[in-house]
N, CA and C of each residue as an Amber inpcrd file, in Angstrom:
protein
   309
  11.8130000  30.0920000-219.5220000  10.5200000  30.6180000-219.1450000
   9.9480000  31.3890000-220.3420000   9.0200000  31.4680000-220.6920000
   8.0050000  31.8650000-221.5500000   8.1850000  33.2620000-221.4810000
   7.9990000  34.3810000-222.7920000   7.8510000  35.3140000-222.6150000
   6.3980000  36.1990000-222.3910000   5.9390000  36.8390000-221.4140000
   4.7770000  37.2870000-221.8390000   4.6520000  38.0880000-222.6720000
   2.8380000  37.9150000-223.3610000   2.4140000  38.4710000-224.1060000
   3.0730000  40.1430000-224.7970000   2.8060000  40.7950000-223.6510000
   3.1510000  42.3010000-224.0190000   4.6660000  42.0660000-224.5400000
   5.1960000  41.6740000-224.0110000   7.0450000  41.6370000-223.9210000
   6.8860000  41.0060000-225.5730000   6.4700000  39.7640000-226.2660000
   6.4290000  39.4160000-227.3470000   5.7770000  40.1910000-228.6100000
   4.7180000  40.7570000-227.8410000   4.2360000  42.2910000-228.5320000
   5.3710000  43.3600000-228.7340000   5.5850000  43.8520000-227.7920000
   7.2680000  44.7670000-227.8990000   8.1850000  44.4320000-229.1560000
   8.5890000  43.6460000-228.7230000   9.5260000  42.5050000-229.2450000
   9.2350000  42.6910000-230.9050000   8.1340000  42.2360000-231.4520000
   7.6820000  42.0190000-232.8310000   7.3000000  43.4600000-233.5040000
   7.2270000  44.4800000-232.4580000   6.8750000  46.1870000-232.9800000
   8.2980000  46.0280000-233.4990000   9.1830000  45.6910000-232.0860000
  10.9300000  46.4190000-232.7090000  11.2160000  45.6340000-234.3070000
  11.0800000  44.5540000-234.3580000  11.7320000  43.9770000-235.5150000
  10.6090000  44.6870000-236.6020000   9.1490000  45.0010000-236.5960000
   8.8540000  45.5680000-237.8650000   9.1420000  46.9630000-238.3420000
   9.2400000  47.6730000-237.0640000  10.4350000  48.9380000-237.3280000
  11.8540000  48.7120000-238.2300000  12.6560000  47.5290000-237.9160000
  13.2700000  47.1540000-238.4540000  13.3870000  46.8860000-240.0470000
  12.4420000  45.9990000-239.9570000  11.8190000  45.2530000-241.4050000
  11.2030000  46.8330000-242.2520000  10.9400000  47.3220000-241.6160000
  10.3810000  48.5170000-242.4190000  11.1870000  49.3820000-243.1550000
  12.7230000  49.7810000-242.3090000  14.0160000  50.5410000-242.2230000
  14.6660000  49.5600000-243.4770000  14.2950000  48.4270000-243.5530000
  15.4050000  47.7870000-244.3380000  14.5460000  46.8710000-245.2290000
  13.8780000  47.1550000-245.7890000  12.6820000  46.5480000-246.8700000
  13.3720000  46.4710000-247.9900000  14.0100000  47.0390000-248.2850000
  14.8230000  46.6720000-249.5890000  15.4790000  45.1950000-249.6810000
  16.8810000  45.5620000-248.8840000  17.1890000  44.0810000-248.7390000
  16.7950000  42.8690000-248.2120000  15.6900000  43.3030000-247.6130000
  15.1990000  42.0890000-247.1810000  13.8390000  41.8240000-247.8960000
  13.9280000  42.3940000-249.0050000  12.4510000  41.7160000-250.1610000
  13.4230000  40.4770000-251.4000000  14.3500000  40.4700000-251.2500000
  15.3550000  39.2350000-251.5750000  14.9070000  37.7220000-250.9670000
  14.0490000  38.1310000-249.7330000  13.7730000  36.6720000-249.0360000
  12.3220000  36.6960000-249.0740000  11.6790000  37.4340000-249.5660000
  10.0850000  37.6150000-249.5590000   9.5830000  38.6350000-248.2580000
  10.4230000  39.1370000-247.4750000  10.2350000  39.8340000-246.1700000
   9.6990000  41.6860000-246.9160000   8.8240000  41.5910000-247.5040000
   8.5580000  43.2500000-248.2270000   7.6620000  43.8000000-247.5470000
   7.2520000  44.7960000-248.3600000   5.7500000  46.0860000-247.5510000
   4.9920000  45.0890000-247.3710000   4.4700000  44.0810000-248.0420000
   3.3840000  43.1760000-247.5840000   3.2840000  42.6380000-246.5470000
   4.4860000  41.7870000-246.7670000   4.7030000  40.7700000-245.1660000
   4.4950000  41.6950000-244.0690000   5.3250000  42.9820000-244.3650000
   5.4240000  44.0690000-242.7200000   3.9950000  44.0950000-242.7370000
   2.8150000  44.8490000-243.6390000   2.0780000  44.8790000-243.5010000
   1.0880000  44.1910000-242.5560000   1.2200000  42.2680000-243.1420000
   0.5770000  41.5030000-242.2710000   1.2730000  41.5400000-241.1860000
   2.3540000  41.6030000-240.7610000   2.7830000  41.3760000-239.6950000
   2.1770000  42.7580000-238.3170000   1.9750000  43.3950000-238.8390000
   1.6890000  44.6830000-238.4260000   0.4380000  44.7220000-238.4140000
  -0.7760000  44.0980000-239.0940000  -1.8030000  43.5210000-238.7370000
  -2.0080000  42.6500000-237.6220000  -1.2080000  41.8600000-237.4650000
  -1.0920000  41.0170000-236.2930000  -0.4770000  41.4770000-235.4020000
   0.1810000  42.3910000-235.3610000   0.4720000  43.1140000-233.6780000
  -0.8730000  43.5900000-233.3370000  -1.4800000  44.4390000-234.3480000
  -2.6610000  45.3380000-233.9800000  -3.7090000  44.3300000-233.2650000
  -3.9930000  43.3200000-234.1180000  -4.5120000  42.1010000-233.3940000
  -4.2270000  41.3960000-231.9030000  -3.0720000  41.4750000-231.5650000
  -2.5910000  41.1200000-230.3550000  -2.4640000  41.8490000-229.3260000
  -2.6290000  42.8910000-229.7380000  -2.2320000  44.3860000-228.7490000
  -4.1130000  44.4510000-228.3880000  -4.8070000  44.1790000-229.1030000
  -6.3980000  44.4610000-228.8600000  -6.8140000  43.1700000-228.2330000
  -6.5200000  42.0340000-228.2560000  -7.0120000  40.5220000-227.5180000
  -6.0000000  41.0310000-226.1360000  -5.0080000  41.3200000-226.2360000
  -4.3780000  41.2620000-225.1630000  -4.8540000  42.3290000-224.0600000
  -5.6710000  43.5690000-224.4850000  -6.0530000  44.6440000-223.6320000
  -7.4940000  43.6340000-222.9740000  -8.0520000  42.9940000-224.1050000
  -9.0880000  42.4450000-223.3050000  -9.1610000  41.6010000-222.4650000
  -8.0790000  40.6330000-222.4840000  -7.8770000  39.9680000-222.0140000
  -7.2970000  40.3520000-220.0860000  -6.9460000  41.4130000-220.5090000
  -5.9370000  42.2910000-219.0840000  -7.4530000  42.4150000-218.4060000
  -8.3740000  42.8200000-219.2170000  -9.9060000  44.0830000-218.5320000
 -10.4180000  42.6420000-218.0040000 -10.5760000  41.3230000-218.6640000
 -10.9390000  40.4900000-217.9780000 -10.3740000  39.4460000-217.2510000
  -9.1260000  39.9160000-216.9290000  -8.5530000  39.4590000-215.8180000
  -8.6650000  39.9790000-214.7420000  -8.6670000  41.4400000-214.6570000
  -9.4120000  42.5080000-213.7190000 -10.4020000  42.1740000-212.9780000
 -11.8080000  41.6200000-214.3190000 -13.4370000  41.7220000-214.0090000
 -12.7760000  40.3960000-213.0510000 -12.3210000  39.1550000-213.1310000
 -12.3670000  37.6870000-212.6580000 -11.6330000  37.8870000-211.3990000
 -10.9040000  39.2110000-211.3780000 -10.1820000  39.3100000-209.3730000
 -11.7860000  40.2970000-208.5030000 -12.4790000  40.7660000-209.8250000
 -13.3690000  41.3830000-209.0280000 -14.1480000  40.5930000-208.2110000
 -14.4910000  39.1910000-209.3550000 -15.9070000  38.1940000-209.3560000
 -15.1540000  37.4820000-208.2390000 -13.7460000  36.9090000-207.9770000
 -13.6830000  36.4050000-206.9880000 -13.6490000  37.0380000-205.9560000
 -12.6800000  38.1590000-205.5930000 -13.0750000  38.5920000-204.1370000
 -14.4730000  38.6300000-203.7630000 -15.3820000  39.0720000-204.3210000
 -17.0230000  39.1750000-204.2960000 -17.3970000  37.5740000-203.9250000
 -17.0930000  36.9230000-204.4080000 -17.1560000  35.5130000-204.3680000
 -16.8550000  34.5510000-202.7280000 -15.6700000  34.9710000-202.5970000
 -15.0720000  35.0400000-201.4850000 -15.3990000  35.7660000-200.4160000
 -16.3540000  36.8180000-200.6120000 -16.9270000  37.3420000-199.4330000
 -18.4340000  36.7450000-198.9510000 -18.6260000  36.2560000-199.9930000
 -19.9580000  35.1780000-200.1030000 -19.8970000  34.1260000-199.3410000
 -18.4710000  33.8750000-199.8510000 -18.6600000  32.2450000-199.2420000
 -18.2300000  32.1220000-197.8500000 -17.3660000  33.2530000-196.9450000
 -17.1090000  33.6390000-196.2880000 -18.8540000  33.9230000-195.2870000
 -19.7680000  34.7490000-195.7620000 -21.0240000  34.5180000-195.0890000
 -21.5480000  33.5870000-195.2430000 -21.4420000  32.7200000-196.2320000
 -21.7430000  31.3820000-196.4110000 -21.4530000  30.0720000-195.1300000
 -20.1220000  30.5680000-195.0510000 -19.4370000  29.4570000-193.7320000
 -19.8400000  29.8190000-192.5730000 -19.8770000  31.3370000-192.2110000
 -20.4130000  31.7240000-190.8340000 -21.9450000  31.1330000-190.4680000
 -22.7430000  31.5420000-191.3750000 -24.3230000  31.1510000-191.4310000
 -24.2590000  29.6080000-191.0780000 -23.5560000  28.6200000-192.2310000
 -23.9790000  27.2390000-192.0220000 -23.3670000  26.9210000-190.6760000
 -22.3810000  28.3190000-189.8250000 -21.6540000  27.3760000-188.5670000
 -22.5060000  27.5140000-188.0670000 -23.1220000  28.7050000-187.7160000
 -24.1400000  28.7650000-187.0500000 -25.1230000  27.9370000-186.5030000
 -25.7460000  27.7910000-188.1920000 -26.9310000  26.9550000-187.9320000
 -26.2700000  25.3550000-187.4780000 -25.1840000  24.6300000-187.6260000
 -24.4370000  23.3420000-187.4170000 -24.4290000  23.4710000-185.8320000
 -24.0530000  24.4620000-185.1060000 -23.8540000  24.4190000-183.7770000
 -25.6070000  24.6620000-182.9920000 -26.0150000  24.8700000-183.8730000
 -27.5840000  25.3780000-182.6960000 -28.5260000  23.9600000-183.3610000
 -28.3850000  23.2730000-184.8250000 -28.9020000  22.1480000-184.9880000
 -27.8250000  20.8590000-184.1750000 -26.7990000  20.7760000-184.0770000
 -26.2620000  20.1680000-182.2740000 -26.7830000  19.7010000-181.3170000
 -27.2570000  21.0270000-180.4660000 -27.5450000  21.7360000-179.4820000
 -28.7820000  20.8660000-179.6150000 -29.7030000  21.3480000-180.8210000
 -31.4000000  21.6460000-180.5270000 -31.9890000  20.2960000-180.7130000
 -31.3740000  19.5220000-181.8150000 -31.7670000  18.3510000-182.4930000
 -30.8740000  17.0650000-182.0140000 -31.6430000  15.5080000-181.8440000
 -31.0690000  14.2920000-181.5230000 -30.1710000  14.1000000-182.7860000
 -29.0130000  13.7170000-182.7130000 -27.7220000  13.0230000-183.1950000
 -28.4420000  12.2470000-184.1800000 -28.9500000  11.7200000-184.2550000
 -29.9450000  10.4970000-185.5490000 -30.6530000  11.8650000-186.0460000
 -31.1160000  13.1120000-186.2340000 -31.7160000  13.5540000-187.1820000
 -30.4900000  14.5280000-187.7250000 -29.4840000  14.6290000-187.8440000
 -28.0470000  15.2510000-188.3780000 -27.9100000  15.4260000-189.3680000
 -28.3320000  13.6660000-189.9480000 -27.5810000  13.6940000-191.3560000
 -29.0290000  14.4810000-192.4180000 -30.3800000  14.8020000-191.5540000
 -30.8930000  15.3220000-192.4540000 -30.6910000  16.8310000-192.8830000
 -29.9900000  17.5020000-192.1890000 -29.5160000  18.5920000-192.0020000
 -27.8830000  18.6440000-192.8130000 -27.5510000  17.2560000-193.5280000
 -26.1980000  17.0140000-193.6460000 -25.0500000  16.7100000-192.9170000
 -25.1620000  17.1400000-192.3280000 -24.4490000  16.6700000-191.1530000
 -24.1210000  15.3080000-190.3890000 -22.5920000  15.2330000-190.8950000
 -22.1740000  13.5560000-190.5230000 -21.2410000  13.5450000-189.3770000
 -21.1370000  14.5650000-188.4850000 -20.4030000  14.4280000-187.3140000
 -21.3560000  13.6870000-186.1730000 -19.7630000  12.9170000-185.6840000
 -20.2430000  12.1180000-184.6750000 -20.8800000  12.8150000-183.7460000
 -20.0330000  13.6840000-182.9430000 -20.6860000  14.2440000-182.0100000
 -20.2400000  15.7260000-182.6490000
């Protein structure tokens, strides 16, 4: 299973703590102040897409419940009107109303 975001964020702070603690020997492989540097650029980067990303995951549970309460008056209204156009109107004028029930 995939790690999430934050957890891979975590994850890449600990090792540049690391990389930072031990820059010496590990500028033998090209791993120096620079690399930490970029690398540490790119947490900062990920840590800021990832907050926005959280705020608009938030806004999209807002837009749907809101959504869902819509469509919710949405279904009541059209029952409504489906049971009293029934009632009021001949079976042959239905489908102008949409409506494809038999009876």
């Amino acid at each position: 299973m995939p790690k999430s975001y934050s957890l891979e964020i975590t994850d890449a702070q600990v090792m540049l703590a690391g990389i930072r603690a031990n820059c010496e020997v590990l500028s033998e492989r090209k791993i120096d102040g620079k690399f930490a540097d970029e690398l540490d650029g790119n947490i900062i980067s990920c840590v800021t897409l990832n907050n926005e990303q959280e705020q608009l995951k938030a806004k999209l549970k807002e837009k749907t419940q809101a959504l869902n309460r819509q469509i919710s008056e949405l279904r009541a209204k059209t029952s409504q009107a489906r049971k009293i156009i029934k009632m009021d109107m001949p079976q042959a004028s239905w489908k102008e109303f949409g409506i494809a029930d038999k009876r």
